[in-house]
C-alpha positions as CSV (number, residue, x, y, z in Angstrom):
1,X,19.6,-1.3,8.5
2,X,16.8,-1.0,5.8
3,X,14.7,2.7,5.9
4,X,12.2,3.9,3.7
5,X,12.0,7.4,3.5
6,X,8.3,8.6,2.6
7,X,7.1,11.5,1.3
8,X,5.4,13.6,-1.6
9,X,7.2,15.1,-4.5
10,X,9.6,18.2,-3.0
11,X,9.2,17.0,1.0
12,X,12.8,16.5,1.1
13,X,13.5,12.9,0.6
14,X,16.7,12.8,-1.5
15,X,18.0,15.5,0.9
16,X,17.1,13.7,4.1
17,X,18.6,10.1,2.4
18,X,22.0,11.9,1.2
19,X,22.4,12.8,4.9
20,X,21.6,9.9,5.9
21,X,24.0,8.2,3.6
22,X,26.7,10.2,5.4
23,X,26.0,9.1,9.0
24,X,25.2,5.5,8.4
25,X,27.2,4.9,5.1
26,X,24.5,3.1,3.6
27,X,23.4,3.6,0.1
28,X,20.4,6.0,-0.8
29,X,18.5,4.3,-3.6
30,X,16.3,6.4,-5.6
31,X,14.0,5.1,-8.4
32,X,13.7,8.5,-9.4
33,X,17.7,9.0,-9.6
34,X,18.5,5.8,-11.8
35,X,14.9,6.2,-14.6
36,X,16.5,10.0,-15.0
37,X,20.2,8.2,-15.8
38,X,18.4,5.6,-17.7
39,X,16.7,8.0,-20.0
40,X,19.5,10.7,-20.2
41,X,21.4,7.6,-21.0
42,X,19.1,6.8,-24.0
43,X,18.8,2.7,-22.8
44,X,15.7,1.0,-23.8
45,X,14.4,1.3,-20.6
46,X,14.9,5.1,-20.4
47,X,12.7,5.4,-23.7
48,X,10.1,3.3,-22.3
49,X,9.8,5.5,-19.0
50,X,10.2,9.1,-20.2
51,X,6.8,9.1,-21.6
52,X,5.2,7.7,-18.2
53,X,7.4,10.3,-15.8
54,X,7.3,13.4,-17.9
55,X,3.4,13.6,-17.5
56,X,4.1,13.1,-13.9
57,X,2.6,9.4,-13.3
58,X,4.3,6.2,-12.0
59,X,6.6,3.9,-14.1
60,X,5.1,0.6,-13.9
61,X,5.9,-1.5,-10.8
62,X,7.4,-4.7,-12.2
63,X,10.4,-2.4,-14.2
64,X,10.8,-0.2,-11.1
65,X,11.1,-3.7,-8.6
66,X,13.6,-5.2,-11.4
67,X,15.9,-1.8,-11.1
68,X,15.9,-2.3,-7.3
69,X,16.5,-5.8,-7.2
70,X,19.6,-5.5,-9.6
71,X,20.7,-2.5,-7.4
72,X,20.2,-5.0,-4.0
73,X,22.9,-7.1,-5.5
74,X,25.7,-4.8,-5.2
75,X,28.1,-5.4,-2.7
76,X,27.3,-2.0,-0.6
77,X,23.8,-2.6,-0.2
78,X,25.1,-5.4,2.2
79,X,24.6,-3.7,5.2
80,X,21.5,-1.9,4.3
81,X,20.1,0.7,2.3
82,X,18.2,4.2,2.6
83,X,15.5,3.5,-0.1
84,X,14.0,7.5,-0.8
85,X,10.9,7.0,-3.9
86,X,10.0,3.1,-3.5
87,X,8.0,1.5,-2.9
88,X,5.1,3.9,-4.2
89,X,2.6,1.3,-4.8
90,X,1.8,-2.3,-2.1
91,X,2.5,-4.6,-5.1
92,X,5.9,-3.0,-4.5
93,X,6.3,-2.9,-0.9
94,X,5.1,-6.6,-1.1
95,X,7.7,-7.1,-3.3
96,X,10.2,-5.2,-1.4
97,X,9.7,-7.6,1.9
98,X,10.1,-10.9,-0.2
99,X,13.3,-9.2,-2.0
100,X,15.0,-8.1,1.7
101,X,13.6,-11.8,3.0
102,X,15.6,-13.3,0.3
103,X,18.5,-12.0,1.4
104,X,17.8,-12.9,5.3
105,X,16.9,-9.1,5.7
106,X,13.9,-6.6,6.5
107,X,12.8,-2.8,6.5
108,X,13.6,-1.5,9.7
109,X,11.8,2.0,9.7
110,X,9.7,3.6,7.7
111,X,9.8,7.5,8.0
112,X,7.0,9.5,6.9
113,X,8.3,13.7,6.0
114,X,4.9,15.1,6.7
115,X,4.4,18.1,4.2
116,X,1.8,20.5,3.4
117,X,0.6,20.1,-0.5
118,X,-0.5,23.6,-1.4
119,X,2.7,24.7,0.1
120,X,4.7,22.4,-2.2
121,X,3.2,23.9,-5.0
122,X,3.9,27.7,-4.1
123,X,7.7,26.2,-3.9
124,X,7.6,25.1,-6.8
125,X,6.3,28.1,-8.2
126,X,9.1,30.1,-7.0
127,X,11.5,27.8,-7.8
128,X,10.0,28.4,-11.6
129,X,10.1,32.1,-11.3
130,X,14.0,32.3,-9.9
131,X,15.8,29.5,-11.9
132,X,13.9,28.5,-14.5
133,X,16.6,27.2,-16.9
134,X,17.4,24.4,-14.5
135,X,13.8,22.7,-14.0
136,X,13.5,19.7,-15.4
137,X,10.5,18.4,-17.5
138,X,8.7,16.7,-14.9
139,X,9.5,19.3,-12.3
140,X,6.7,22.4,-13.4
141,X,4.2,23.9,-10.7
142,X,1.4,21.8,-13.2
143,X,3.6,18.6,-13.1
144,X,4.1,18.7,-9.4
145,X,-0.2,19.1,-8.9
146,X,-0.6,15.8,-11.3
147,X,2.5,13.9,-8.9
148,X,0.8,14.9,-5.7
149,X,-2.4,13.7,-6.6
150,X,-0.3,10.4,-8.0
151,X,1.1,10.3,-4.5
152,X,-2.2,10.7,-2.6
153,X,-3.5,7.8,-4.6
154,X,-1.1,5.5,-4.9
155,X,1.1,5.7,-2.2
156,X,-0.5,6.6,0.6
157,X,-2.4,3.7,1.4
158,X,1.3,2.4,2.1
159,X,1.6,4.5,5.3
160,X,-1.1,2.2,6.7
161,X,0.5,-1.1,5.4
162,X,3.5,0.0,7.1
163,X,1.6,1.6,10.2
164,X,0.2,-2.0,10.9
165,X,3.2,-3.7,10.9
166,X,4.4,-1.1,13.8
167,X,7.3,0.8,11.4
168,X,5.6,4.3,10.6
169,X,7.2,7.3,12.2
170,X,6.1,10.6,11.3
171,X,8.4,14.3,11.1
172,X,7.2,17.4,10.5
173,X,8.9,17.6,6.9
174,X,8.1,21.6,6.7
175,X,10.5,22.2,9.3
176,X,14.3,23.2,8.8
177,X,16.5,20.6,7.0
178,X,18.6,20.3,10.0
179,X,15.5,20.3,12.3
180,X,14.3,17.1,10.2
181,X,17.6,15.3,10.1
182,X,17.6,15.3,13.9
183,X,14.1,13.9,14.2
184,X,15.2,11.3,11.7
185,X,18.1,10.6,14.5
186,X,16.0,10.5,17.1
187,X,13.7,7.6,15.7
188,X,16.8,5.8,14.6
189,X,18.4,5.9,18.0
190,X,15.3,4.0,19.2
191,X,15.2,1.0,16.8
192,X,16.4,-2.0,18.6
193,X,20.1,-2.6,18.6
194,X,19.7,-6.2,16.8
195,X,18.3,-4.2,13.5
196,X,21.3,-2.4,13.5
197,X,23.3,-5.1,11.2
């Protein structure tokens, strides 16, 4: 099973996809997770993307679809994976479908975590006030405002590309965690039984 996890910066992806990762033991592959290890690892291609995420915009889509496609190839992606930050762009979801086709597979669900932006920010903020040693460069109240507006323009026009092929779902991603991660179930519970490979 293939899910896409959508959603602005601070709706809860990564925590949604590492609980999913429990329950279905498939992989949670985050673009955002491997540029940070790339550039903390000092590689070539960490240099090249600091720049680009520290001012809160998008890494270009052909070196983001090259680090998924090497990540697809590893044996635990076989049955699936929780994909949480790509595809942000339809060059990439368009990529994304030939990759999965390739390899006789497809995205199964596509689950929208429905957030409120001005309340993202005041997190944020707070988040600022009471720990600021542990924010990281690209995670500032003025940051977040520059990644929102990224995400408004970029990625949203992917919630119709996926609503038309019938594999949107929407949650309410303000709710509680655990209040999410059983809407998630719910929607999962009702994709056809031969998705679930």
């Amino acid at each position: 099973m293939n899910l896409i996890l959508f959603g602005p910066p601070g709706s809860g992806k990564g925590t949604q996809a590492k609980i999913l990762q429990r329950e279905l033991g498939l992989p949670q592959l985050s673009t955002g997770d491997m540029l940070r290890s790339a550039i903390a690892a000092g590689t070539g291609l960490g240099k090249q993307c600091k720049a680009v995420m520290d001012c809160g915009n998008l890494v270009p889509d052909d070196v983001v679809v090259g680090i998924i496609a090497e990540r697809l190839d590893q044996a635990d992606c076989g049955d699936g994976a929780v994909f949480d930050g790509f595809p942000r762009t339809i060059a990439q979801a368009e990529a994304l479908d030939r990759m999965l086709a390739g390899r006789g597979s497809r995205i199964d669900a596509v689950i929208e975590l429905k957030v409120d932006d001005e309340a993202m920010v005041g997190r944020m903020e707070t988040r600022v006030k009471e720990n600021p040693g542990a924010i990281r460069p690209d995670d500032t109240p003025e940051t977040l405002k520059n990644r929102l507006a990224v995400y408004r323009r970029n990625t949203a026009p992917l919630l119709n590309f996926y609503r038309e092929q019938g594999k949107l779902k929407t949650v309410d991603g303000m709710a509680p965690i655990p209040q999410v991660a059983s809407s998630i179930r719910s929607i999962l519970e009702n994709i056809p039984a031969a998705s679930r490979r």
